[in-house]
C-alpha positions in Angstrom: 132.6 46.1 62.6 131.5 43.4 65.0 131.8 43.5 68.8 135.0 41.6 69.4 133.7 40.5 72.7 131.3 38.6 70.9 133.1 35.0 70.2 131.3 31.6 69.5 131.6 28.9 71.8 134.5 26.9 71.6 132.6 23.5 71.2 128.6 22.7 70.6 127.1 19.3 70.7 130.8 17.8 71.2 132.2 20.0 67.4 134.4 22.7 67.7 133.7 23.5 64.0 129.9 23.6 64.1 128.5 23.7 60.1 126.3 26.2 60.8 127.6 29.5 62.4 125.8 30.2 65.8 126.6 34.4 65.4 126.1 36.0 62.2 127.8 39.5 61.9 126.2 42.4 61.6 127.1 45.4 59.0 127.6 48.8 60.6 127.1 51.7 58.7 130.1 54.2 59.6 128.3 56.7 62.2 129.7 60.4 61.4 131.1 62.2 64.6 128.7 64.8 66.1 129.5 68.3 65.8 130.0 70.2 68.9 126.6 71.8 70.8 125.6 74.9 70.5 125.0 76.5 73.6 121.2 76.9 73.3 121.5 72.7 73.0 123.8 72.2 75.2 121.5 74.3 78.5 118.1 72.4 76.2 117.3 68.8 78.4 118.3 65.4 76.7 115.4 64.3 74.7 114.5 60.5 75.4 114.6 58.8 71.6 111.3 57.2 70.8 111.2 52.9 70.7 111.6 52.5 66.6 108.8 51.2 64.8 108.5 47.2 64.7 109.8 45.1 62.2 107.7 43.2 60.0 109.2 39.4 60.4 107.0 38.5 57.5 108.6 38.5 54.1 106.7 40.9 51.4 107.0 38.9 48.5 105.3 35.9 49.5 101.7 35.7 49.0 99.5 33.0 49.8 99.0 30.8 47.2 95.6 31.5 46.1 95.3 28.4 43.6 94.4 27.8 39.8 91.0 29.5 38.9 89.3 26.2 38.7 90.5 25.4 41.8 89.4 28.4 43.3 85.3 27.4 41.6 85.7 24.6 43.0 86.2 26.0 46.6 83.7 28.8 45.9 81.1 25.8 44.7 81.9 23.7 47.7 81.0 26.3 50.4 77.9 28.3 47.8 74.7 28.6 49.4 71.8 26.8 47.3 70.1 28.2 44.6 66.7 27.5 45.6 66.0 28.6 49.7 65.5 25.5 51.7 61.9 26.3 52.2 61.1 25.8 48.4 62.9 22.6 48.2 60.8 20.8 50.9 57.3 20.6 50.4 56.9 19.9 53.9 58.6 23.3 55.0 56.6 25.1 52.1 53.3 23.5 53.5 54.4 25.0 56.9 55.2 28.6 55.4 51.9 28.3 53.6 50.1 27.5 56.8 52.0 29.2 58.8 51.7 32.6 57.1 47.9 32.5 56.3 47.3 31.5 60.1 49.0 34.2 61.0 47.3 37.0 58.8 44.1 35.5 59.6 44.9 36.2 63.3 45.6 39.4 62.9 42.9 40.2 60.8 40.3 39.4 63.2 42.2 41.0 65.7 42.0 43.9 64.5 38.2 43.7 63.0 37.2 42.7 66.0 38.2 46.0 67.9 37.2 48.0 64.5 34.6 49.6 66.7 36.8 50.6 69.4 39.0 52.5 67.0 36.1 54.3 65.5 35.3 55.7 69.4 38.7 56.6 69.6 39.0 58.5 66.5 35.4 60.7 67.0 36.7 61.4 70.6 39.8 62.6 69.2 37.9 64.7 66.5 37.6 68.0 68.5 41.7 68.3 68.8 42.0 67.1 65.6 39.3 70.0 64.0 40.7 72.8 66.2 44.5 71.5 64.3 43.0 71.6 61.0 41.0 75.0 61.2 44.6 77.0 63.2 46.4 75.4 60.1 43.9 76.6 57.4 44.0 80.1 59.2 47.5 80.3 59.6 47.8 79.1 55.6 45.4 82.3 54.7 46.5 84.7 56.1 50.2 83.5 55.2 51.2 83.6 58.9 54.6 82.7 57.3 55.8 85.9 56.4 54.9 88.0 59.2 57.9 88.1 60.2 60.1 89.1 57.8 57.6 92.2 57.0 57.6 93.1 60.5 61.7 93.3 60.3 61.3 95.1 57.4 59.2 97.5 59.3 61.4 97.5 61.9 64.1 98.6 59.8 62.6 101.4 57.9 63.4 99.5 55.2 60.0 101.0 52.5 61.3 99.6 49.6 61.7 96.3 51.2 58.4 96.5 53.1 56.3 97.6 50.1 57.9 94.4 48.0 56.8 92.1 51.0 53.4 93.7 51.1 52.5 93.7 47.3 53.8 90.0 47.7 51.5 89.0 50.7 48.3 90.3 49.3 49.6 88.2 46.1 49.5 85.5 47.9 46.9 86.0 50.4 43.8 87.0 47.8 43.6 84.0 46.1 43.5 81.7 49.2 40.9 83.8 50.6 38.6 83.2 47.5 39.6 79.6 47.4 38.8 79.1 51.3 35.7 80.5 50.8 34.3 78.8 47.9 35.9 75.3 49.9 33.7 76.5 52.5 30.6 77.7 51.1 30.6 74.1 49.2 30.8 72.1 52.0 28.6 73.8 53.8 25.9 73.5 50.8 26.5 69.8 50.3 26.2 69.8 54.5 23.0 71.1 54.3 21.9 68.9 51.1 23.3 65.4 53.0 21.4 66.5 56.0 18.2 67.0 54.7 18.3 64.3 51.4 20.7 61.7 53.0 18.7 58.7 54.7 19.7 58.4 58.7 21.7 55.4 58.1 23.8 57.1 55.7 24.0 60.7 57.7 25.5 58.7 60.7 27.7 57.0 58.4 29.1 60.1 56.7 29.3 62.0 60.3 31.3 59.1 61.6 33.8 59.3 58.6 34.4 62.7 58.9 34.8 63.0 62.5 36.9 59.9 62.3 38.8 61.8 59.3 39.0 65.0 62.6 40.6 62.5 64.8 43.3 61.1 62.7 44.8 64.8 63.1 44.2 65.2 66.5 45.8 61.3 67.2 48.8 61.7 70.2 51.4 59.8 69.6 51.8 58.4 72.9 48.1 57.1 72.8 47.8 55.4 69.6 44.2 54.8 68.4 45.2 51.0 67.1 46.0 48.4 69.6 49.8 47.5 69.2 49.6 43.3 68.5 51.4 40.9 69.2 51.7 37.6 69.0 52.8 35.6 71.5 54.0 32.8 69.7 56.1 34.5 67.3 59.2 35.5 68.1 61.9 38.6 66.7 64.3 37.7 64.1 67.6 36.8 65.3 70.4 39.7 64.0 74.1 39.5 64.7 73.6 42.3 67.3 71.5 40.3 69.1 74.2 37.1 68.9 77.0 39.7 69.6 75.3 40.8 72.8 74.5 37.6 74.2 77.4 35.8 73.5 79.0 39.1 75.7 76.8 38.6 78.2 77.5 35.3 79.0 81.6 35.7 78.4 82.0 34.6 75.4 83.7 37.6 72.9 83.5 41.2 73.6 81.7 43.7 71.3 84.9 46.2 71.6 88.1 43.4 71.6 85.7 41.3 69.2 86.8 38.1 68.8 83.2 36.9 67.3 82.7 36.5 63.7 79.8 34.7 60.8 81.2 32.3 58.8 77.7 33.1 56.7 75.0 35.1 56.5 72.0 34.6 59.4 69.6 32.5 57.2 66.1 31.1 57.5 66.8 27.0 58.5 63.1 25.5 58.9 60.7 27.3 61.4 63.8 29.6 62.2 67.5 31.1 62.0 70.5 29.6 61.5 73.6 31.5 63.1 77.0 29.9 61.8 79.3 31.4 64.2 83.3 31.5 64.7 84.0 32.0 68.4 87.0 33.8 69.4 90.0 31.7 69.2 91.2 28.9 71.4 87.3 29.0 72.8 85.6 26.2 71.6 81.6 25.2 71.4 81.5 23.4 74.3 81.7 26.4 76.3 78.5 27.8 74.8 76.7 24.5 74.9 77.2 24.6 78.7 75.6 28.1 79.0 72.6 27.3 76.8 70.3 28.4 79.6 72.2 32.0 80.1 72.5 32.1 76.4 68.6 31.8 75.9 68.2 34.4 79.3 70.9 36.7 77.5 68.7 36.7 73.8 65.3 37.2 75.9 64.2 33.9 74.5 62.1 31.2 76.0 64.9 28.0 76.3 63.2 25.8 74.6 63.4 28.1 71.4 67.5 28.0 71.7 69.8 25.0 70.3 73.1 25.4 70.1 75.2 23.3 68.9 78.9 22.2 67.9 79.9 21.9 64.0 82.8 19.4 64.2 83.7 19.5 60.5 84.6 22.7 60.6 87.1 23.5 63.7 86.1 23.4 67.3 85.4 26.6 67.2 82.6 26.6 65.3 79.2 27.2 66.8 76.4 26.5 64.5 73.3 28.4 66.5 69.7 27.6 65.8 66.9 29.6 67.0 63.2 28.5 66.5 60.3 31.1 65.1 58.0 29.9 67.1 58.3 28.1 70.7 58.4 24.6 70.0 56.4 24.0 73.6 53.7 25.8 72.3 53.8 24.9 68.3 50.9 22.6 66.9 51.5 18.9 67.1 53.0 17.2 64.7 51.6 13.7 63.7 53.7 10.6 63.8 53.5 9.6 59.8 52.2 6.3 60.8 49.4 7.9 62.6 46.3 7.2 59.8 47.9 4.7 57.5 50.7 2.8 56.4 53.1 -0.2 57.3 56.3 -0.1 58.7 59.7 -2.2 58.0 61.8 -3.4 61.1 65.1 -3.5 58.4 64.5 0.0 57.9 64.6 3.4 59.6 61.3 3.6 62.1 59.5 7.0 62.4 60.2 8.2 66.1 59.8 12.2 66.3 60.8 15.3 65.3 64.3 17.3 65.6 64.1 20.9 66.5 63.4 22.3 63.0 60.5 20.0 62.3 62.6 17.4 60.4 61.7 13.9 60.9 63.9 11.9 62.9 64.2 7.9 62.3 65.6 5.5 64.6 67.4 2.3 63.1 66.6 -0.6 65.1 67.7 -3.6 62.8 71.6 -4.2 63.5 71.7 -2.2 67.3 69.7 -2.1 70.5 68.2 0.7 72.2 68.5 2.2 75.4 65.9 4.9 76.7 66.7 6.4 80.2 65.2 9.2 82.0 63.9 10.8 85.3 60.1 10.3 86.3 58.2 12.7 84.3 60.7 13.1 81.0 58.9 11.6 78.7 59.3 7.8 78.5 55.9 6.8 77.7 56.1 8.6 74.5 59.3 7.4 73.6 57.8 3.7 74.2 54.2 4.1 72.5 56.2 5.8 69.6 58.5 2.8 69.1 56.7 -0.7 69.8 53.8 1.4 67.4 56.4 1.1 64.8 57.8 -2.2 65.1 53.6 -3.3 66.0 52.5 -2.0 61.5 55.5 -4.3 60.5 53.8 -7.9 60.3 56.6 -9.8 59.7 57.9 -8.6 63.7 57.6 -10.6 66.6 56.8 -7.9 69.7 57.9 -9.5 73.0 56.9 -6.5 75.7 57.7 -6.9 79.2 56.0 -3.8 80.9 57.3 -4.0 84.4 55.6 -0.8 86.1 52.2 -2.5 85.7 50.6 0.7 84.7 49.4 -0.6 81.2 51.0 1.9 79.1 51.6 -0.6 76.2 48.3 -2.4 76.1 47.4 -0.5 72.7 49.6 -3.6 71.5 49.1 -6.2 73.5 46.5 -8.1 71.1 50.1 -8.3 68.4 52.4 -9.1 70.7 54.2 -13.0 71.0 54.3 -12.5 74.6 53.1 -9.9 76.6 53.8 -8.9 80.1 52.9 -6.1 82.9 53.7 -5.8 86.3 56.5 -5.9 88.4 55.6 -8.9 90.8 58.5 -11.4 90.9 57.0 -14.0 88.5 56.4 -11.4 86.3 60.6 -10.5 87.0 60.9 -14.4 86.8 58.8 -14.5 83.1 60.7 -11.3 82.1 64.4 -13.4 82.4 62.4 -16.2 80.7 62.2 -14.4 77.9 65.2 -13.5 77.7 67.0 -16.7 77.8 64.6 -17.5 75.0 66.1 -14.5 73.4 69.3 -16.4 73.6 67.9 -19.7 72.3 66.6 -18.3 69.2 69.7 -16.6 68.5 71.7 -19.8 68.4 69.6 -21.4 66.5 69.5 -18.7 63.8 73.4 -18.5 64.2 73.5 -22.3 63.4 71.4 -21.9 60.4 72.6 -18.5 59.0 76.1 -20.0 59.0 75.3 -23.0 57.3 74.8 -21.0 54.4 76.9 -20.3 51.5 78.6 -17.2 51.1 76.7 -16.1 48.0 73.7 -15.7 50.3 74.9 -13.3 53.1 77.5 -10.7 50.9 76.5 -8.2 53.6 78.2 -10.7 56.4 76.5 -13.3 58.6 73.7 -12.1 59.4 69.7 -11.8 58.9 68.0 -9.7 56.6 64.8 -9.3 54.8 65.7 -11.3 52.0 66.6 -14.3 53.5 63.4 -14.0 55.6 61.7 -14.6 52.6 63.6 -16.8 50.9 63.2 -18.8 54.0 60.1 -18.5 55.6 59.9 -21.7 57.4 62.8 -20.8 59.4 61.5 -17.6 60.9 63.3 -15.0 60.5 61.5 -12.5 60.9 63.2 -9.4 63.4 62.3 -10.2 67.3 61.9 -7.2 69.4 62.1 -7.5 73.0 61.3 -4.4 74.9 61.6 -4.3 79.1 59.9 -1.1 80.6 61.4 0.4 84.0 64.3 -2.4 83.9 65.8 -1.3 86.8 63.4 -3.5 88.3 64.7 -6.4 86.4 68.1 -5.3 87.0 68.1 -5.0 90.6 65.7 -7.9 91.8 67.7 -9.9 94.5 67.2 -13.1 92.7 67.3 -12.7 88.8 69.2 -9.4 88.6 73.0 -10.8 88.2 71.4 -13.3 85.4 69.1 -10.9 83.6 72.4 -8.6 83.6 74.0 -11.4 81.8 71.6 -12.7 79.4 70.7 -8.4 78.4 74.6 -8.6 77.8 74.6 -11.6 75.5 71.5 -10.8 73.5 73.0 -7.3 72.7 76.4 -8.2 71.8 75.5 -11.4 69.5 71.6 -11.0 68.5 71.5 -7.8 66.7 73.3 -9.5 63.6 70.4 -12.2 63.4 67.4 -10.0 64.1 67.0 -10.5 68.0 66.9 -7.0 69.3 66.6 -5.7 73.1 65.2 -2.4 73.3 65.7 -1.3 77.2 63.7 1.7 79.0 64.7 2.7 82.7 63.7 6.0 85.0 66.7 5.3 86.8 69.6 5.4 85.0 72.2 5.4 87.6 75.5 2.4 87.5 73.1 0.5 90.2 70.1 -0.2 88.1 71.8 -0.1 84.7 74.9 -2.6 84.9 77.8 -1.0 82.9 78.3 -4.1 80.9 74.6 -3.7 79.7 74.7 0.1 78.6 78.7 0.5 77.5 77.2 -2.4 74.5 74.4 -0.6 73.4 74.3 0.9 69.9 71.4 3.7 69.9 70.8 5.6 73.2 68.5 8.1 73.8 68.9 10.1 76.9 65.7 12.3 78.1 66.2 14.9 81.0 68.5 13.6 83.6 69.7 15.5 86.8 73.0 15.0 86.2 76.5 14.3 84.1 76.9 10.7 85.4 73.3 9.8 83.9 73.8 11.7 80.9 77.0 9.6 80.7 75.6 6.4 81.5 72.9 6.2 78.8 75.1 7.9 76.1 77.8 6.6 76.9 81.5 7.7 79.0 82.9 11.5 77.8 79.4 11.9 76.0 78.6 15.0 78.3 81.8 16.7 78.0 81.5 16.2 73.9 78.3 18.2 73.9 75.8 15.6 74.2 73.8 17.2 77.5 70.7 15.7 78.5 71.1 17.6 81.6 70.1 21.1 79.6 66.6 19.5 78.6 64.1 21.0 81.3 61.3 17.6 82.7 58.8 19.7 81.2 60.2 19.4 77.6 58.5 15.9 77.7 59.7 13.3 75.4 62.7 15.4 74.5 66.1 14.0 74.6 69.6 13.9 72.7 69.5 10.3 70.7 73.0 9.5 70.0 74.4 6.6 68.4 78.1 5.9 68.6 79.9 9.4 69.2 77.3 11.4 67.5 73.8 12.8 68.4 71.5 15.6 68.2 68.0 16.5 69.9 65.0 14.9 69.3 61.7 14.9 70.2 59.3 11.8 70.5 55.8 11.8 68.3 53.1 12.4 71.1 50.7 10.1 70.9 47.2 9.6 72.9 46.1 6.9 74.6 43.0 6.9 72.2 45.4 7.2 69.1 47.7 4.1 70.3 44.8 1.9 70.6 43.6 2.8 67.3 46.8 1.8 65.4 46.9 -1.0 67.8 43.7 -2.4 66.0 45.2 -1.5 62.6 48.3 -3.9 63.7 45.8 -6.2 64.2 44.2 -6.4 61.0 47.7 -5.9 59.3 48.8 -9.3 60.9 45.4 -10.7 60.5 45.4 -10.6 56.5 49.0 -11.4 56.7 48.6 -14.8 58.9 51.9 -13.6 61.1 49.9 -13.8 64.4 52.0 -16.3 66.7 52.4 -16.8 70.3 49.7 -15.5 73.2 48.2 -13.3 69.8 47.6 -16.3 68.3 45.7 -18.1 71.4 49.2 -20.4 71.9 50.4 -20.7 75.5 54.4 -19.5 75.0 57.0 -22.3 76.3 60.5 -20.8 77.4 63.3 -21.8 75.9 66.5 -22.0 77.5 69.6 -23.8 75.8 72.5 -22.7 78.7 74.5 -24.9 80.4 75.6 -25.3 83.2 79.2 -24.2 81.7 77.6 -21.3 80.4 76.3 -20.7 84.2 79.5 -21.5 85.9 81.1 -18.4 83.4 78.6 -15.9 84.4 78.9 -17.0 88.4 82.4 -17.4 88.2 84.8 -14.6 89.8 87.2 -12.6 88.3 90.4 -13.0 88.1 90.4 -16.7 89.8 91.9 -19.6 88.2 90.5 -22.3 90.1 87.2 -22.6 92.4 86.1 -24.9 95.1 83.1 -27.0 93.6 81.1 -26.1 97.2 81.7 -22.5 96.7 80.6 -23.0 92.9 77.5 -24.7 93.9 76.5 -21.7 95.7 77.1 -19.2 93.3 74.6 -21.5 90.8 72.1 -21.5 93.5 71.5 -17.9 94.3 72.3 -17.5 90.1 69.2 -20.1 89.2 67.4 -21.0 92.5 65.2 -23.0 90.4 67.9 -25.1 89.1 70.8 -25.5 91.7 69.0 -24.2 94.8 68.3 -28.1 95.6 71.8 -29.0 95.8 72.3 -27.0 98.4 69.6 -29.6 100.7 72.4 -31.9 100.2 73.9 -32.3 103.7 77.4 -31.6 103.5 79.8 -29.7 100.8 81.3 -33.1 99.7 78.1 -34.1 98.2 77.1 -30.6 96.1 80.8 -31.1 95.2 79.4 -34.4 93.9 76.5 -33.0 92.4 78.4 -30.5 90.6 80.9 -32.9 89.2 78.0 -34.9 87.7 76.4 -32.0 86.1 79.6 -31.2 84.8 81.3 -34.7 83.2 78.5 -34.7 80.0 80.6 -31.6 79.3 83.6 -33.6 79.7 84.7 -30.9 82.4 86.6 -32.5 85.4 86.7 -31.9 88.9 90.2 -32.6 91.0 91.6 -31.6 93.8 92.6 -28.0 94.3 94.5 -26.4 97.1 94.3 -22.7 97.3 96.4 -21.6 100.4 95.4 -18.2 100.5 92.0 -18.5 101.1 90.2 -21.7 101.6 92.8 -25.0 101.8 92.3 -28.4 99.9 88.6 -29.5 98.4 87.4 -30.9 94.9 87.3 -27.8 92.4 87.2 -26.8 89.1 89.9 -25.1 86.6 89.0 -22.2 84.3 91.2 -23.5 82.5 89.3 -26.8 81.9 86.0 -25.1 80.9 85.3 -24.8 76.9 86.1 -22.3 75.1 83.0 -19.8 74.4 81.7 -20.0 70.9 81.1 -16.4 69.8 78.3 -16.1 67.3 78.4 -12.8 66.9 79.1 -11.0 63.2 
């Protein structure tokens, strides 16, 4: 029976008569009264009842559903390893194991020949001990030293019968080792005597060597060995679970008694290394170990540059995909950049840039995006540059605008290519820098113009440029413009042309990647100062080298990138030309070709002769002196100058926002005499644009004047894709 205390509530949710009943009775089994205690129980202590065994809340005859058996090949094919190792299907990586493995026998064979003669010394020293062994084992064979003691118990014992069977069996076995030993030893002492006085002094020492080298193998001590333990430097251990067990302990992460840590598959060789697919314990996810790649790398005993972890996000979170290289990728042979002795490159397509931690090529996509490089002094950056405008340099059909602006000539291997070319950081070179890039601007207009006066049949891709229409249309050129600006912070924060280059770097990336134009941007100082945040939030591909902290890591990859595991910050300055290249949310390492001065210049002439027999050489190249071209307004001036969030603007204050915008324009206006009159020469500029000026009273700031509306500007004309 139930407790009668126990009585539903009288109303829930506003029903007396809820559907569902809130207390469900219980059935009692009757409970049989206890018979009296004895009196031994009753005087026994009360025995405290142990805590019954828990329930299982699970329900035994549901079992997971394990699927049809093609569905469960299906799964098993989806997640099988492949049938031929990785190595075999690359003939890259089998080149490298080829190499690899006969460089490293090679090695070692010389090593050890080398020392050959040492071992020898060690062995004959060693030959005296080693005799002595040999001759207090023969004598303790012959005279069956064995036995001794179970015929001396015998004796012992008075045991005759016992001790006559032992002694009849000891000279058994004792005669015919005698005889054997001494026709052993009568032989070699014969053929001692013979070598010695037939065998020519050449081969006497030989023989004598061998044999005492023969003594010394048995008198070797194990805690002096004769060969010279190797190792090479360059190799290191193969990674084992133990070893990822222990270090993820070490740094917090699982624990080798609680566990936690489990493979998703078997450790496997990946390239030049191992490949660790690892599930962390739960509700810790892979960022946690990316943080700690330095304490990972101390915890395995392994040089950091050899350790790459990294986050697997189509499996969970939690999955931590762990690579660690063979061979320490600091002090691994150079790898070429594939352009390096021959070949041509296409700007539409993929560019060779460097190399990814396995040794994998890594391509950069240029056509369709921009580029932003940004790194502290001494990361790297030259390499990134030479490795890029080298690329875009062996396609013909490119026009290479480069504005170095450190002055140090680092890109003079293409300077005989380029359109225009650039370096130093004087402020016409800042001034001829912002020239190009309102040229930039022009040229994408006037593609715009043209590309949309096509029919649709001709762009199914969308408005834009591509190689095909380059050549069906050659008179319109076409052809992909790269404009490259080295250490731009110093176009970005020049006093004069910083607010406009900021601008004009904002428009070019937003509207001329779809017709070819493309800005490729390279700083040392990529803090929110020298890089404007509407120039790096519109960038497609970034490339982040070491930084010194998660606010430039952020700024070049762009906002949450460091807390998603993209940490420039974990890459050491000396790891030069390394960086995480990222483009959108996701990125991996990378690590730029090197290439020499002496290299550069080289492809530099083949660039030449490439655009020689192609007849592609234009601009300072060519011998032509490059006009600027410049199709703003002063509408499209008065939007960049004008303030945010205002509706209306007093035409004096307007003037000298233009001026200190385009001194070379508007900075006259301001030798007019009063504000009256720039307000006159503004209203001028501005009625071809059918833009008028009135009167505009703005009471919380400046009172009555002539002024212009935002509202009475044109509308922009976006001629993006």
């Amino acid at each position: 029976m139930t407790d009668p205390t126990l009585t539903p509530p009288q109303a829930v949710n506003g029903h007396d008569k809820p559907a569902v009943p809130l207390l469900k009775p219980i059935p009692v089994q009757p409970v049989p009264e206890p018979a009296p205690p004895s009196a031994e129980e009753h005087q026994a202590p009360a025995v405290v009842a142990e805590p019954a065994a828990p329930v299982p809340v699970d329900r035994p005859d549901v079992a997971a559903d394990t699927g049809s058996f093609l569905a469960q090949r299906r799964a098993f094919l989806a997640e099988a390893p492949p049938v031929i190792p990785a190595w075999l299907r690359s003939a890259r990586e089998l080149a490298d194991a080829v190499k690899w493995t006969t460089s490293y026998y090679a090695h070692l064979t010389a090593f050890h020949t080398l020392r050959a003669p040492m071992y020898l010394l060690r062995l004959i020293v060693r030959s005296p001990r080693g005799g002595a062994r040999l001759i207090a084992r023969w004598v303790r064979w012959v005279v069956d030293a064995e036995a001794r003691p179970v015929e001396a118990k015998a004796a012992t014992t008075a045991d005759i019968e016992a001790w006559l069977a032992l002694s009849r069996e000891h000279s058994r076995r004792v005669r015919p080792r005698r005889v054997w030993s001494a026709v052993v030893g009568g032989s070699m002492a014969l053929a001692t005597a013979v070598g010695t006085l037939m065998l020519p002094p050449w081969a006497l020492a030989a023989s004598t060597a061998s044999f005492l080298a023969l003594l010394g193998l048995a008198g070797r001590d194990e805690d002096k060995p004769i060969v010279t333990r190797y190792v090479h430097v360059d190799t290191l251990k193969a990674l084992t679970s133990t070893e990822v067990f222990d270090a993820l302990a070490a740094i917090g992460i699982g624990d080798k008694k609680k566990g936690g840590v489990s493979f998703a598959a078997e450790i496997q060789r990946d390239g030049p290394g191992w490949r660790a697919e690892v599930d962390l314990p739960r509700g810790v996810t892979a960022d946690k170990v990316l943080e700690k790649r330095a304490a990972l790398a101390a915890a395995m005993r392994r040089p950091v540059s050899t350790v790459w972890p990294e986050a697997d996000p189509a499996a969970h979170p939690g999955r931590l995909v762990l690579w660690v290289a063979q061979q320490d990728p600091a002090k691994a042979p150079r790898r070429l950049w594939p352009l390096m002795k021959a070949g041509t490159a296409d700007v539409f397509k993929p560019l060779p840039f460097g190399f990814d931690p396995r040794g994998n090529l890594v391509e950069i996509t240029l056509m369709y995006s921009n580029l932003l490089v940004g790194g502290i002094p001494g990361s790297g950056k030259t390499s990134c540059a030479l490795a890029i405008v080298l690329g875009v340099a062996l396609d013909p059909t490119a026009e290479l605008w480069v504005y170095e602006l450190k002055g140090s000539g680092d890109m003079d291997s293409v300077k005989p290519v380029c359109h225009r070319y650039v370096s130093g950081d004087d402020d016409e070179d800042i001034a001829a820098t912002v020239a190009g890039l309102r040229s930039g601007i022009a040229e994408q207009k006037r593609r715009a113009k043209f590309i949309k006066s096509l029919p649709s049949e001709e762009t199914p891709d969308g408005r834009r440029v591509t190689r095909e229409l380059a050549e069906k249309y050659p008179g319109q050129q076409l052809g992909p413009r790269i404009i490259v600006v080295d250490e731009a912070q110093e176009l970005f924060t020049h006093p004069e042309h910083g607010a406009e280059a900021a601008d004009l770097c904002t428009k070019l990336i937003k509207k001329g990647r779809a017709y070819g134009i493309i800005l490729i941007l390279l700083t040392q100082n990529p803090d929110a100062t020298a890089l404007p945040t509407s120039v790096s939030s519109s960038v497609g591909t970034r490339l982040c080298l070491a930084v010194m902290d998660w606010r430039a890591n952020n700024n070049v990859l762009g906002t949450g990138a460091h807390e998603r595991g993209l940490r420039a910050t974990e890459i050491s300055a000396s790891e030069q030309g390394t960086g995480i290249l990222a483009r959108g949310r996701e990125g991996g390492t990378v690590r730029a070709a090197f290439i020499k001065q002496t290299e550069a210049e080289e492809i530099g002439k083949r660039a030449l002769a490439l655009r020689t027999a192609a007849g592609t050489l234009t601009g300072e190249a060519a011998g032509q002196q490059v006009e600027d071209q410049d199709t703003s307004t002063v509408v499209d001036h008065l939007r960049a100058v004008w303030p945010d969030g205002a509706d209306a603007v007093h035409s004096h204050r307007l003037v000298e926002a233009l001026a200190a915008y385009r001194a070379e324009l508007y900075g006259p206006w301001l030798d007019e005499p009063d504000a009256a009159a720039r307000s006159t020469a503004l209203s001028a500029a501005l009625k071809p644009h059918k833009v008028p000026t009135r009167q505009i009273t703005l009471r919380e700031c400046c009172g009555g004047a002539k002024g212009v509306r935002l509202a009475d500007l044109p509308e922009v004309q976006d001629d993006a894709e």
